[in-house]
ZAVOSE-264219 format. One record per residue (C-alpha): residue number from 1; residue in three letters; y, x, z. Coordinates in steps of 0.5 Angstrom, whole numbers. Example, Ala and Ser with C-alpha at 12.3 -4.5 7.8 and 13.67 -1.06 7.14 Angstrom:
<pts>
  pos  code      v      u      w
    1   ala     -9     25     16
    2   ser     -2     27     14
</pts>
This chain:
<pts>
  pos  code      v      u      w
    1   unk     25    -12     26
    2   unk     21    -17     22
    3   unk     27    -18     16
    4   unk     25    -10     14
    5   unk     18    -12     14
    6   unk     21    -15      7
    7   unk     26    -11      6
    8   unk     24     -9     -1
    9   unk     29     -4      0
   10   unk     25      0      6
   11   unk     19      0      1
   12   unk     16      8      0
   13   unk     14      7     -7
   14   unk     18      7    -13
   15   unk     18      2    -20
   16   unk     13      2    -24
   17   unk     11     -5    -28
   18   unk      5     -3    -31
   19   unk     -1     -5    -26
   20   unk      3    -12    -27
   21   unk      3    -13    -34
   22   unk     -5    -11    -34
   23   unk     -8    -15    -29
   24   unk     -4    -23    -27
   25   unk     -6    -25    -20
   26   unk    -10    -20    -18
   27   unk     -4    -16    -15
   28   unk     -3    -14     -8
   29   unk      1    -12     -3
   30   unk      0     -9      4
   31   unk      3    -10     10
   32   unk      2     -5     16
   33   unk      4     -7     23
   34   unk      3     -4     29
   35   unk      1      3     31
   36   unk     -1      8     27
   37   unk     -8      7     27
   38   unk     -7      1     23
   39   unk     -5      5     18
   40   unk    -11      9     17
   41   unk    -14      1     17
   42   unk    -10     -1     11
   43   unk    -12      5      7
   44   unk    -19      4      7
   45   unk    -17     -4      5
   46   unk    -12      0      0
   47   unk    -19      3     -3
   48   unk    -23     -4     -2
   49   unk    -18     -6     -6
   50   unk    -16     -2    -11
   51   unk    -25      1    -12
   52   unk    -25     -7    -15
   53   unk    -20     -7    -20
   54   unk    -14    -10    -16
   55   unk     -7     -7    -17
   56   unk     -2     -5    -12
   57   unk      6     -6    -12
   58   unk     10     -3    -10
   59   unk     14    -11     -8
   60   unk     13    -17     -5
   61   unk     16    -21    -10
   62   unk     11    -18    -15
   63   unk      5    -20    -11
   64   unk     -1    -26    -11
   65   unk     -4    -24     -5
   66   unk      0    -21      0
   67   unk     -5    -18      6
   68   unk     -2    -17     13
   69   unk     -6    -11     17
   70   unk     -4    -15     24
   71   unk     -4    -12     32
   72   unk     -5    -16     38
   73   unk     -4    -11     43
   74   unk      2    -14     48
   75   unk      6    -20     47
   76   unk     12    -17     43
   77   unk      6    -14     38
   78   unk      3    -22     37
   79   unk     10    -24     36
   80   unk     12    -20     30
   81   unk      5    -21     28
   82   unk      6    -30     28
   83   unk     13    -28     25
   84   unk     10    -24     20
   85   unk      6    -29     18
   86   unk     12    -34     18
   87   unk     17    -31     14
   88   unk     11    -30      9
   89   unk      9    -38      9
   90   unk     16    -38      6
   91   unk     14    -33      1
   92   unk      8    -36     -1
   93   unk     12    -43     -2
   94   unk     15    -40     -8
   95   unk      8    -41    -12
   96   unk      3    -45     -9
   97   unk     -2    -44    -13
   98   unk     -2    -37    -14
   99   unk      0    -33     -7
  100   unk     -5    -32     -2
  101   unk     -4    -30      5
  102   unk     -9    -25      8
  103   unk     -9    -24     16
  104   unk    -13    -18     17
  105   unk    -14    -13     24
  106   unk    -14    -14     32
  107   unk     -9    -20     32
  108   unk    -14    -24     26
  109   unk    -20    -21     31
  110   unk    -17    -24     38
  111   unk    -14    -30     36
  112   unk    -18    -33     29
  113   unk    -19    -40     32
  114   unk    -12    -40     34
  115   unk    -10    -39     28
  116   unk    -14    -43     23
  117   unk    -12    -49     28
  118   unk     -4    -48     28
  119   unk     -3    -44     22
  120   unk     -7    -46     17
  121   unk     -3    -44     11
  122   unk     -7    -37     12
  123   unk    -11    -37      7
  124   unk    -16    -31      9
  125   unk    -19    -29     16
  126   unk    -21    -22     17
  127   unk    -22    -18     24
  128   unk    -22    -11     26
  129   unk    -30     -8     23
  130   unk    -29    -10     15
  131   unk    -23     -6     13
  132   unk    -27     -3      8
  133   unk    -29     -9      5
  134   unk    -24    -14      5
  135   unk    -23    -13     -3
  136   unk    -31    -15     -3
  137   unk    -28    -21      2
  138   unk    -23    -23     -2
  139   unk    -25    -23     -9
  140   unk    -31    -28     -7
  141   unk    -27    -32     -3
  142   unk    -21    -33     -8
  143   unk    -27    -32    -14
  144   unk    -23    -27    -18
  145   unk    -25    -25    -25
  146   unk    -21    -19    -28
  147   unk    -19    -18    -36
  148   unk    -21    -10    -36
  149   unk    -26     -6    -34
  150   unk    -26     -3    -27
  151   unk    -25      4    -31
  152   unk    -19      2    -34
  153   unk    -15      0    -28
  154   unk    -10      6    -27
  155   unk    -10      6    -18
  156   unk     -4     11    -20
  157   unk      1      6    -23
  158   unk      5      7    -17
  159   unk      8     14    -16
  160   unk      9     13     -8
  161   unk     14     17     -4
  162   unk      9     20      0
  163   unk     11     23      7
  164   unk      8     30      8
  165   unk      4     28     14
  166   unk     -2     23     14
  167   unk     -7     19     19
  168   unk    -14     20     20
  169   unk    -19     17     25
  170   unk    -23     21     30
  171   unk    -26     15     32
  172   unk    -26      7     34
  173   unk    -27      3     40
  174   unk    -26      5     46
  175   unk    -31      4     52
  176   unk    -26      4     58
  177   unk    -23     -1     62
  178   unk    -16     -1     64
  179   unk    -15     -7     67
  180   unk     -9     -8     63
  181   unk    -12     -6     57
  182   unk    -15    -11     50
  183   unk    -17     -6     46
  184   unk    -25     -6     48
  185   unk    -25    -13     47
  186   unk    -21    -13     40
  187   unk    -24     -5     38
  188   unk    -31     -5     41
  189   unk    -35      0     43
  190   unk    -33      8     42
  191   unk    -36     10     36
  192   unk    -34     18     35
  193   unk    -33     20     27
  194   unk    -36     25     24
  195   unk    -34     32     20
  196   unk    -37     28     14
  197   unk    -33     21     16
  198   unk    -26     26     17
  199   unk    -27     28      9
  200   unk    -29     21      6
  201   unk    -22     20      9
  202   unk    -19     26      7
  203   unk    -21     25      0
  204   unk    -19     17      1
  205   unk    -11     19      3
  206   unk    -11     24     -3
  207   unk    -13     19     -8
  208   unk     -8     14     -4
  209   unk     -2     18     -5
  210   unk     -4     20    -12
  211   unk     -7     27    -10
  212   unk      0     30     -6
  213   unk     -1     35     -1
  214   unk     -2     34      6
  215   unk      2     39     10
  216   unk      1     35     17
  217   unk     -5     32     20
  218   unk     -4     28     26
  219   unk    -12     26     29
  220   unk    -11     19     32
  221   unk    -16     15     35
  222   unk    -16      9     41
  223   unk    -19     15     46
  224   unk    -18     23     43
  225   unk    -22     25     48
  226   unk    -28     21     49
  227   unk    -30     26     43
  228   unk    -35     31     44
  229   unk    -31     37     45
  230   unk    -35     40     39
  231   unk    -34     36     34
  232   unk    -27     35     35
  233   unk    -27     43     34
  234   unk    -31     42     27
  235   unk    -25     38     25
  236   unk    -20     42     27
  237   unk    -23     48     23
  238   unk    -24     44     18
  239   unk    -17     42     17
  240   unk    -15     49     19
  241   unk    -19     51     12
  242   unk    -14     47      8
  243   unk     -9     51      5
  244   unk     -4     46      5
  245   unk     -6     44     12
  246   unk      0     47     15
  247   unk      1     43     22
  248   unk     -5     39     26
  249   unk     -3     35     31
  250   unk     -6     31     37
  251   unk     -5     25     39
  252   unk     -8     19     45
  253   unk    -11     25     50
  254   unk    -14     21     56
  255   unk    -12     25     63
  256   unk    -19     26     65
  257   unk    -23     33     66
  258   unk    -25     34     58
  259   unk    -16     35     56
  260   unk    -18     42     60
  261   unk    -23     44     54
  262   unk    -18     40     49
  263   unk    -12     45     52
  264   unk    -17     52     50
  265   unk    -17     49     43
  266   unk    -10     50     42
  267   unk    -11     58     44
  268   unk    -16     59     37
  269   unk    -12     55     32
  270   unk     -5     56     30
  271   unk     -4     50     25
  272   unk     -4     46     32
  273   unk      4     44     34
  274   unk      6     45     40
  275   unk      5     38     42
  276   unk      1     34     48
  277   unk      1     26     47
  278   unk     -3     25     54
  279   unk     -1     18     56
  280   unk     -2     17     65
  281   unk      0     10     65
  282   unk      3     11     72
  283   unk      4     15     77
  284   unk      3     12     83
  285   unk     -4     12     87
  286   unk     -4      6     89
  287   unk     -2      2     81
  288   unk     -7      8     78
  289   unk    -13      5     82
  290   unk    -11     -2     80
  291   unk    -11     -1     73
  292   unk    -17      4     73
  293   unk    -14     11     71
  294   unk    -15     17     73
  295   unk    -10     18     79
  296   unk    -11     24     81
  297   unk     -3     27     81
  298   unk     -3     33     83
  299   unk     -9     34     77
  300   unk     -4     31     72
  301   unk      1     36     74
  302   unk     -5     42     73
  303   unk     -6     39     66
  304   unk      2     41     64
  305   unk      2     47     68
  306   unk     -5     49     63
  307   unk     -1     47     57
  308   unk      5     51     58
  309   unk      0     57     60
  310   unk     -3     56     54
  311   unk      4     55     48
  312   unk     10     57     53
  313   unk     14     53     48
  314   unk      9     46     49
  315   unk     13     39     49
  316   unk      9     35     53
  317   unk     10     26     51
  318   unk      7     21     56
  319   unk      8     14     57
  320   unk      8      9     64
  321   unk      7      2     64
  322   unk     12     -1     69
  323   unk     11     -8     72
  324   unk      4     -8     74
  325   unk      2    -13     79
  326   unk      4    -10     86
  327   unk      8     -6     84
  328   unk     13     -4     89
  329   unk     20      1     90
  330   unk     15      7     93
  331   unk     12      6     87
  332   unk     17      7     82
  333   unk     19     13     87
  334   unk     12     16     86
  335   unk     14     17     78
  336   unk     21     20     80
  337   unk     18     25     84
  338   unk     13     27     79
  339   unk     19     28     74
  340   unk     23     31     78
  341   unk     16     38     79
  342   unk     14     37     72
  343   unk     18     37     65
  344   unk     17     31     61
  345   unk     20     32     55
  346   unk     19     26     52
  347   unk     18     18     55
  348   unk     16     13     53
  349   unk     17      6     57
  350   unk     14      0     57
  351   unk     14     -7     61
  352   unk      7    -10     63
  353   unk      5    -15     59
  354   unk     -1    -20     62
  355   unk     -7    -23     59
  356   unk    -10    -28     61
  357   unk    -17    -25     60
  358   unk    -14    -20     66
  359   unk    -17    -20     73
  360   unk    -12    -19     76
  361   unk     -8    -24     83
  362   unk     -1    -26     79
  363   unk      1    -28     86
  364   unk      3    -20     85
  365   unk      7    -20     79
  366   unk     13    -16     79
  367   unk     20    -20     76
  368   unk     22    -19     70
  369   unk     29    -17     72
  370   unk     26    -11     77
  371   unk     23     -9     71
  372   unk     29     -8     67
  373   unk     32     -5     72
  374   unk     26      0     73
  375   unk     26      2     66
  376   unk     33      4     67
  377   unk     33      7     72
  378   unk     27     13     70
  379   unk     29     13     63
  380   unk     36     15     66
  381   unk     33     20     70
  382   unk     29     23     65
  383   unk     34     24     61
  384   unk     38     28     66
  385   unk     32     32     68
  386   unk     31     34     60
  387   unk     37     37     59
  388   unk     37     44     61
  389   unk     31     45     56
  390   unk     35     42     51
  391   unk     41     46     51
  392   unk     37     53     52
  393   unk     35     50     45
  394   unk     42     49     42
  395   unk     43     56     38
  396   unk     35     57     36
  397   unk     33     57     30
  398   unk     26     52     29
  399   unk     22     52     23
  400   unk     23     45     21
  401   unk     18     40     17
  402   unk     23     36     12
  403   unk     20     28     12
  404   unk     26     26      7
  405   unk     31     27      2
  406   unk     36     23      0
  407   unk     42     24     -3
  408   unk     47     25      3
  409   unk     42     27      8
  410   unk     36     32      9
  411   unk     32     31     15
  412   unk     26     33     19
  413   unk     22     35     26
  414   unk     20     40     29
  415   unk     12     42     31
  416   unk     13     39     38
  417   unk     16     32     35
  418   unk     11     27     32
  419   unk     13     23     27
  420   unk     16     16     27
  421   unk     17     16     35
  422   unk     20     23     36
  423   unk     26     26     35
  424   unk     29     28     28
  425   unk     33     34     25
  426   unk     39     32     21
  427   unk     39     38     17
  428   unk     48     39     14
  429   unk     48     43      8
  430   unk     51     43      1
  431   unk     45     46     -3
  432   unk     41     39     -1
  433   unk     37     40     -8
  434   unk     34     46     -6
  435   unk     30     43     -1
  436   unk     23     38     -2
  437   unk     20     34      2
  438   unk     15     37      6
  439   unk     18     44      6
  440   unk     17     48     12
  441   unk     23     52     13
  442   unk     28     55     19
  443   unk     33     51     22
  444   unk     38     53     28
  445   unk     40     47     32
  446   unk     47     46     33
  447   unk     48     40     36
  448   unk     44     35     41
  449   unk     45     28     40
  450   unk     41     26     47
  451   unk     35     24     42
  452   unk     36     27     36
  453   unk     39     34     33
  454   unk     44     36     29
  455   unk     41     43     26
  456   unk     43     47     20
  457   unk     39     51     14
  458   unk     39     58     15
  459   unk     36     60      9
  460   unk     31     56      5
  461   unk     25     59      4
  462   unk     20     55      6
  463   unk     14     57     10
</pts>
């Protein structure tokens, strides 16, 4: 997983050397891990960057100052950090005296002592509140001088090959305390965005991609619904206004009695896909109260009925945390219950990750094998349950959002999968140069591969 951190090959831009024959050691290269909030978060360090003069490459080989954008959520998110972190020691090794190596986001925050202490061949420590000055931070720290005037500095001497959908934060923070949970330690407080933060980022993420279109909005945040129900309509009006917004999607909705309201939205505005990410973490009564969630089931059930009331073809992702501390087999039977009343169409699972700086008695710990062997278990069930919905879907005809085009392969999603973490399309057809990245167009679905489809071009004239 870390190698293709480094893979110059899985790079999204393509070759252009004239930013590095402009302007000697003041090139840069971002390296986003995490979820996909990190990635509004190294837009706005692209933007530091770029608003002072520094120029980006599209390899890391090319790069002086080589900035990671980290996580530090769970154990195995703190470990590709420290081995992003070492393979890039290597990098820097080459070339002493020119290349730096920037730690920038939650696993700076949470772990910066740490990190001076046992890695100090990191040159720079940035936290989680000063994305949108780590250009200012590095230019006084590394005292860097540039050759040609600010004006001059072409920021579009990359050509990316952008994806049509892109991220915006509907805010930061959250102020919840679920008991295994980090974020408002590393996140601070909720802070709501406003109307006017959505545009700046708007025009940001155009700038970034050299002004391509944007046909799919995805709104992220540490908690959508904490979002006062009117700003978060103004948002979604605002993106529905733009032409070339086709899609808006949601994502991280909290089940409490504010996702209600949210699910009416869905009703005035069309350009919201069929998709509800509502994370419940578990099911158990019990486990729920311990972790400090909601734990009404019967509520979480009503929240499905509502959304498929609402969008008859909704799809509905959640996740559950296995292993939490005196977790037991009826337990587990709750969560096979729920999944056998309510269609789930998308699951996530993860393993329980302690923290120290958790409250919670260790003499309850669940082994490590037991949770292996829970995860199995739902996953495999889940998987049969969701199979009739998926062949009443096997024959159909779904517009199809086309994320990339290669010279063998064309594939995309359906409104009711998200990018990155749903299912795909894989599109046959023998008239692949007819089709552009960012079409949306009608595809029948003619294979189900458990996880992906296989689906062929009806006709393209993209929608």
């Amino acid at each position: 997983m870390i190698k293709t951190k480094f893979d110059e090959t899985k790079t999204e831009f393509v070759n252009k050397k004239i930013c590095e024959k402009k302007i000697e050691n003041n090139i840069f290269y971002i390296l986003t891990l995490g979820c996909p909030k990190n990635k509004v978060d190294s837009r706005k360090i692209w933007n530091s960057l770029t608003g002072l003069g520094y120029c980006e490459t599209n390899s890391i080989k090319k790069a002086n100052i080589l900035i990671i954008n980290s996580c530090g959520f769970i154990k195995e998110a703190q470990k590709e950090t420290i081995d992003t972190i070492f393979n890039a020691i290597k990098w820097k090794k080459t070339d002493l005296k020119n290349r730096k190596i920037v730690l920038v986001g939650c696993f700076s925050q949470r772990f910066e002592k740490e990190t001076k202490i046992e890695i100090p061949e990191v040159d720079l420590i940035i936290g989680t509140g000063l994305y949108d000055q780590v250009g200012k931070i590095i230019t006084e720290k590394f005292k860097k001088k540039f050759n040609n005037k600010k004006s001059e500095n072409n920021v579009n001497t990359i050509k990316k090959n952008n994806k049509p959908y892109a991220y915006f934060r509907t805010s930061q923070g959250c102020s919840r305390r679920c008991t295994f949970c980090v974020i408002p330690s590393i996140r601070g407080k909720f802070i709501s965005y406003d109307l006017d933060n959505i545009k700046k980022q708007f025009i940001e993420e155009k700038k970034f991609r050299n002004n391509d279109n944007i046909t799919e909005v995805i709104l992220v945040s540490q908690d959508t619904v904490s979002q006062k129900i009117f700003e978060l309509e103004k948002i979604i009006s605002y993106f529905s206004s733009l032409d070339e917004v086709k899609w808006i999607r949601l994502h991280y909705l909290f089940p409490d009695k504010r996702i209600l309201n949210i699910i009416k939205l869905f009703e005035k505005y069309s350009k919201l896909v069929s998709y509800l990410d509502i994370p419940f973490q578990h099911i158990s009564k019990n486990i729920l109260k311990n972790m400090n969630r909601p734990y009404d089931s019967d509520f979480f059930s009503e929240i499905i009925q509502k959304a498929i009331e609402v969008r008859k073809d909704i799809e509905i992702r959640t996740s559950f945390i296995l292993g939490f501390p005196g977790e037991e087999n009826r337990d587990i039977d709750e969560i096979l219950n729920f999944l056998e009343v309510n269609q789930i169409h998308k699951l996530s699972l993860f393993s329980y990750s302690h923290e120290n700086s958790f409250k919670i008695n260790k003499n309850n710990m669940v082994a490590d094998h037991l949770i292996k062997e829970r995860i199995n278990l739902i996953r495999n069930y889940h998987l049969k349950n969701r199979k009739p919905h998926r062949q009443k879907l096997l024959g159909t005809i779904q517009n199809v959002i086309i994320d990339n085009v290669k010279l063998d392969e064309v594939s995309g999603r359906r409104p009711q999968d998200s990018p990155e973490i749903d299912e795909m399309v894989f599109i046959k057809t023998e008239n692949l140069s007819s089709i552009q990245q960012g079409d949306i167009i009608p595809i029948e679905l003619t294979a189900d591969m458990e996880y992906d489809w296989i689906g062929e071009l009806v006709k393209h004239e993209p929608t």
